[in-house]
N, C-alpha and C positions, 0 to 999 in steps of 0.2 A: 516408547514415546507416549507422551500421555495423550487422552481421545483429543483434546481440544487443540493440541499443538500440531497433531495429526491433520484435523479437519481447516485448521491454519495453513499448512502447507499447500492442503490440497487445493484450499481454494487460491494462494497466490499463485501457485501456476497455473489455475484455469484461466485466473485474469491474464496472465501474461500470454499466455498462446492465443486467444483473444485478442488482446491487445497488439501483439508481432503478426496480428492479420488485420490489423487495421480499425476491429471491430471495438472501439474506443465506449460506444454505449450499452455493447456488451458483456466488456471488461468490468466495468465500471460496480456493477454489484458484488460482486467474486473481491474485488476488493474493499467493498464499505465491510463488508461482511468480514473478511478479515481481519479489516481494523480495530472493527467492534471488539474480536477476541483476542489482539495484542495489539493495544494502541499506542506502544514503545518498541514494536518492531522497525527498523529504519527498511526494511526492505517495501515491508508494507505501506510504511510514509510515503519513501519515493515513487511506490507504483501508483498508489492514488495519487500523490501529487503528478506525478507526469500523464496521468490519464483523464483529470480534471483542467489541467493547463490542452491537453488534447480538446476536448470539448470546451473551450473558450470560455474554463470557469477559473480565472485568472486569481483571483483572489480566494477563493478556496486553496488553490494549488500551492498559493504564496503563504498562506497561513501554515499549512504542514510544512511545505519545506524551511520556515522559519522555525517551527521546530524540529525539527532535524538537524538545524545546524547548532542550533544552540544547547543540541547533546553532547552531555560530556561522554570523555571517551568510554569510560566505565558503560555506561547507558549504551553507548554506540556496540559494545564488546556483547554487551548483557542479550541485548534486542536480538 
């Protein structure tokens, strides 16, 4: 696994065990951070989307998950 997909991994899961403790402004950079280095990952979409819509940032959250939805499957497979 190459360094970068590596330090991608590592930081969605910090956000999310973070995040499954509630600590939403926490999480929150673990995921920008990962976005930065796969911004066509949907795991990553959704976790910042749901950790933004957490912190009552509505329309940032609504932006990524708009696109997310408007991946096609290939992209959805790829990410």
């Amino acid at each position: 696994m190459k360094q970068n997909a590596l330090m991608h991994v590592k930081l969605v899961k910090r956000g999310a065990r973070l995040h499954e403790r509630f600590r939403y402004r926490d999480a929150l950079p673990f995921f920008e951070e990962a976005f930065e280095l796969s911004p066509n990952c949907p795991a990553t979409i959704y976790n910042l989307a749901n950790t933004l819509h957490m912190l009552d940032r509505e329309k940032e959250a609504q932006n990524l998950l708009s696109k997310l939805i408007h991946m096609s499957k290939a992209d959805l497979a790829a990410g």
